[in-house]
C-alpha positions in Angstrom: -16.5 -1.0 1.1 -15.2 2.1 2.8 -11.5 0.7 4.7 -9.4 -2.6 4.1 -8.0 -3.2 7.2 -4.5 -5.1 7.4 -5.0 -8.2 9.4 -2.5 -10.9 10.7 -2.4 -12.9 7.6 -4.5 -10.4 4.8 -6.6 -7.6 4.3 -9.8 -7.7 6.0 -12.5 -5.3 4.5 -14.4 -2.7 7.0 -17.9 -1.2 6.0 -19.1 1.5 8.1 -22.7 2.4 8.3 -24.9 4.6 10.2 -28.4 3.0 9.1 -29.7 0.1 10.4 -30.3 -1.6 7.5 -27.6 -0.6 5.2 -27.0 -1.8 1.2 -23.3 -2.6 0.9 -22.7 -3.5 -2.9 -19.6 -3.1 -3.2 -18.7 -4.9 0.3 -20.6 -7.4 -1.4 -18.7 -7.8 -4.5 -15.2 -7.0 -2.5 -16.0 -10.9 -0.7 -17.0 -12.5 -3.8 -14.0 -11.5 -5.5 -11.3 -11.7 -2.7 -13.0 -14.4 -0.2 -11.6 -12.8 3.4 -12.3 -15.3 6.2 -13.7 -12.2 8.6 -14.7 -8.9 7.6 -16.6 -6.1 10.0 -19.7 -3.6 9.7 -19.3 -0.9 12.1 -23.1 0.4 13.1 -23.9 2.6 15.8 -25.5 0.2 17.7 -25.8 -3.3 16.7 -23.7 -6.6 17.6 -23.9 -9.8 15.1 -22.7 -12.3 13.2 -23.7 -13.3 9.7 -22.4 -14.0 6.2 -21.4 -12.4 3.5 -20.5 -14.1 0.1 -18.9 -17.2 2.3 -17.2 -14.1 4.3 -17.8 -14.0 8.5 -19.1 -10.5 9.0 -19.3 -9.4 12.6 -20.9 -6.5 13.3 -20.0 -4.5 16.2 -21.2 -0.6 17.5 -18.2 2.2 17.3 -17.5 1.7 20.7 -16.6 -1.6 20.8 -13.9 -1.1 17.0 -11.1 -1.3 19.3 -12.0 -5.2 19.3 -11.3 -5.9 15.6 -7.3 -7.1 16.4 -8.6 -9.3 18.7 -11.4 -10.7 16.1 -10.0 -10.4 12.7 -7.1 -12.8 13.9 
């Protein structure tokens, strides 16, 4: 978990990663505990969508972090 982010409604946790296939434990442990509806991994280069601990993660490349007000409503 490197940034919480504050959101409309509550804190929405941001992992940033520059490997494509990145360990997040503590991301990981941050959704168990707290159950955010959206959370983001910023990459340098890939777009998704999966789930974390019953947690939306999108993924989205640097270049496109401006997007997060628009998603993490």
């Amino acid at each position: 978990l490197d940034f919480l982010y504050e959101g409309k409604t509550s804190a929405v946790p941001l992992e940033v990663k520059g490997a494509d296939n990145p360990k997040a434990k503590r991301y990981r442990t941050f959704c168990r505990e707290y159950a955010p509806k959206v959370g983001f991994e910023i990459s340098q280069n890939r777009i998704g969508e999966s789930l974390c601990e019953g947690t939306r993660i999108i993924t989205l490349p640097r270049y496109l972090v401006w997007n997060i007000d628009h998603d993490a409503s």
